[in-house]
C-alpha positions as a Python dict, from the first residue, in 0.01 Angstrom:
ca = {
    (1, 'X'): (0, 0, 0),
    (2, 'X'): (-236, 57, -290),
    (3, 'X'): (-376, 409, -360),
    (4, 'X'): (-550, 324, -688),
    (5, 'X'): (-850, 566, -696),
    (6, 'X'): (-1153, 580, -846),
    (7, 'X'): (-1075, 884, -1029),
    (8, 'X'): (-723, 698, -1148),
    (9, 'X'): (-987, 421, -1269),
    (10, 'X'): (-1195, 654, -1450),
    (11, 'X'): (-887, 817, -1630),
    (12, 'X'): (-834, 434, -1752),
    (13, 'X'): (-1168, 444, -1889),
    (14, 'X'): (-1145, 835, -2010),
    (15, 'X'): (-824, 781, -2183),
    (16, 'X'): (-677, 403, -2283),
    (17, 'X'): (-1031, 228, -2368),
    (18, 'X'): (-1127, 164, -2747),
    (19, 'X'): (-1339, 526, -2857),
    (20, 'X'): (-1623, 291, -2951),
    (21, 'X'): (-1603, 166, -2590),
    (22, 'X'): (-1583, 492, -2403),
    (23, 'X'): (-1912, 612, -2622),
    (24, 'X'): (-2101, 365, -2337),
    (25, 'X'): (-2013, 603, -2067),
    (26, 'X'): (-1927, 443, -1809),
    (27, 'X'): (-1881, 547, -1469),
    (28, 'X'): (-1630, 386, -1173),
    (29, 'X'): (-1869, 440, -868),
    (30, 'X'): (-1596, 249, -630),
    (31, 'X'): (-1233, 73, -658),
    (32, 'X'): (-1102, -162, -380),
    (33, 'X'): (-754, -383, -457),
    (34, 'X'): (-1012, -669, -485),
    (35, 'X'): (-1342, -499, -601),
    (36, 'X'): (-1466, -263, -840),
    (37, 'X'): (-1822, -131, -916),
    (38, 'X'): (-1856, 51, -1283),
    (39, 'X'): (-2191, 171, -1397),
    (40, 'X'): (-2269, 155, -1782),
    (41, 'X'): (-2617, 444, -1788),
    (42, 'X'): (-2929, 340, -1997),
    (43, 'X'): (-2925, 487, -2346),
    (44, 'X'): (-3173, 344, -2589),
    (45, 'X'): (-2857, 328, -2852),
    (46, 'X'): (-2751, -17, -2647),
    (47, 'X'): (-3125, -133, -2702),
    (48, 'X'): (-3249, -428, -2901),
    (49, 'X'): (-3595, -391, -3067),
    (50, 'X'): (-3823, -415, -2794),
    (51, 'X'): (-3586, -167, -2570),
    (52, 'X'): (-3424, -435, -2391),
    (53, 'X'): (-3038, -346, -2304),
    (54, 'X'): (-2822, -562, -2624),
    (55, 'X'): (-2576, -863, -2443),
    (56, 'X'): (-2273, -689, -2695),
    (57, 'X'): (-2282, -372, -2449),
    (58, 'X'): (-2325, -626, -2095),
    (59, 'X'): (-2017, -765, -2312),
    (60, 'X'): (-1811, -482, -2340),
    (61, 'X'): (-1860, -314, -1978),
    (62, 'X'): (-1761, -670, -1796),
    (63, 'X'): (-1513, -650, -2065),
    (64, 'X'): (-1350, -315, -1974),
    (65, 'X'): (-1460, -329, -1622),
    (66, 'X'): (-1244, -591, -1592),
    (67, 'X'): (-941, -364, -1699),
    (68, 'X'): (-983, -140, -1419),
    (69, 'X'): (-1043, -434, -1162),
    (70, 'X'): (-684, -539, -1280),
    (71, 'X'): (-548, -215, -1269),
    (72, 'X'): (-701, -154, -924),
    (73, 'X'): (-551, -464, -810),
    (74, 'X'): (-192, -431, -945),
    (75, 'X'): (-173, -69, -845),
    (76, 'X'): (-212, 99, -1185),
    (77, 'X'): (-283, 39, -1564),
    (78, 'X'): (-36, -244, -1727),
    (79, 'X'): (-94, -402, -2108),
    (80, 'X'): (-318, -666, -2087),
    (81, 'X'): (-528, -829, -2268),
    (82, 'X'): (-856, -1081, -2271),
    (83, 'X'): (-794, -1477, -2309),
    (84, 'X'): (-1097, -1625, -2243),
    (85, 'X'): (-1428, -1465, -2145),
    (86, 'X'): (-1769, -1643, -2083),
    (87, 'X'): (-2075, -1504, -2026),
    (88, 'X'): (-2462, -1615, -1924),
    (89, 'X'): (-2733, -1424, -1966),
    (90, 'X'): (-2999, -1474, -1714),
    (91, 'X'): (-3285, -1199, -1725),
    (92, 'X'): (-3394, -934, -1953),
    (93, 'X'): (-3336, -539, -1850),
    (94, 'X'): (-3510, -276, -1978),
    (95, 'X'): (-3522, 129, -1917),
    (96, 'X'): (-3238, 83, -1647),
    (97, 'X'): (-2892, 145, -1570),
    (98, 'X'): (-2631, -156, -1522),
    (99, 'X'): (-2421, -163, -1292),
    (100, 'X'): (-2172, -428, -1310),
    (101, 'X'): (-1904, -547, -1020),
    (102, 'X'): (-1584, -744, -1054),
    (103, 'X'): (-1425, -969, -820),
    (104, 'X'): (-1060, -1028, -842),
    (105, 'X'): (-1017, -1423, -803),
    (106, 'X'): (-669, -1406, -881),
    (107, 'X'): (-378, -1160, -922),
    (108, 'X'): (-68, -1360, -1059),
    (109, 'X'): (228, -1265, -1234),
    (110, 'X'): (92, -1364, -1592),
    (111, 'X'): (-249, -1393, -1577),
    (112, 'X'): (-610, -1292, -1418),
    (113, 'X'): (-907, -1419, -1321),
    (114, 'X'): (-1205, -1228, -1205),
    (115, 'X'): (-1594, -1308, -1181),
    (116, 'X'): (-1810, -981, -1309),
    (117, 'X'): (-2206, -956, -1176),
    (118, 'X'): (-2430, -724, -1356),
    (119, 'X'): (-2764, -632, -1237),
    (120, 'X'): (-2985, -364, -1322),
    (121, 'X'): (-2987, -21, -1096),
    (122, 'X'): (-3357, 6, -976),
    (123, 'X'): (-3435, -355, -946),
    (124, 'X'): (-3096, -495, -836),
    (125, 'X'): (-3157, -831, -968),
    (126, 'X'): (-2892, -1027, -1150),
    (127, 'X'): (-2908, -990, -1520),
    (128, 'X'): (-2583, -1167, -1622),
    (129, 'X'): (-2275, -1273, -1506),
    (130, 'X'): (-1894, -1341, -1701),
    (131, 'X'): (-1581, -1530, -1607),
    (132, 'X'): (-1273, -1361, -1713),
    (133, 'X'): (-923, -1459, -1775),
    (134, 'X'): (-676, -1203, -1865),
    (135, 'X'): (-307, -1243, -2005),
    (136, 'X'): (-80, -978, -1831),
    (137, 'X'): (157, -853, -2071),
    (138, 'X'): (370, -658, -1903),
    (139, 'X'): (442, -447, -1592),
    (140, 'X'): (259, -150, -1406),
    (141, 'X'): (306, 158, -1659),
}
């Protein structure tokens, strides 16, 4: 049975993730073995001119929420890292909060897959979406 917690996600975030990365804040709101909802909170530092929320920062939170979806669905943090990500971009957000949700398509021995929504907090409307595929590199740690 898997016991991976939210709070065992956010120590993923709090502790292994790039400095740079962790500076976004984000927050694991819920972890399932197949599902995982992260928040990334509106700060006008991940703002374009204009105040609309950058793509590099919708980038890096499906990026790292990713992470935790694998760790969530192979019971705990293992080395991994990103092979191919793409990403579309299909609405503008503004003064609002992302929240972002992976879905595990795959759990294998070597590699991930998993599809990552991100829409805006208030609103709820889809802002982007990525397709992820993640070497494993070795076992639960």
């Amino acid at each position: 049975m898997n016991n991976y917690s939210v709070e065992d996600a956010q120590e993923v975030l709090d502790n292994l993730i790039a400095p740079w990365v962790q500076e976004l804040g984000l927050q694991v709101l819920s972890v399932a073995p197949d599902k995982v909802v992260v928040k990334m909170p509106f700060d006008e530092k991940l703002c374009r001119e204009g105040g609309t929320v950058c793509g590099q920062s919708l980038m890096a939170l499906a990026d790292t929420s990713m992470v935790v979806a694998v760790a969530a669905s192979s019971g705990g943090y293992r080395p991994m890292t990103t092979v191919d990500a793409t990403t579309h971009f299909m609405k503008p957000l503004s003064s609002d909060s992302v929240i972002c949700t992976v879905e595990m398509m795959r759990l294998g021995r070597t590699m991930a897959f998993g599809q990552v929504t991100m829409a805006g907090e208030k609103e709820g409307k889809l802002i982007a979406s990525t397709n992820l595929a993640y070497a494993l590199l070795g076992p639960v740690e």
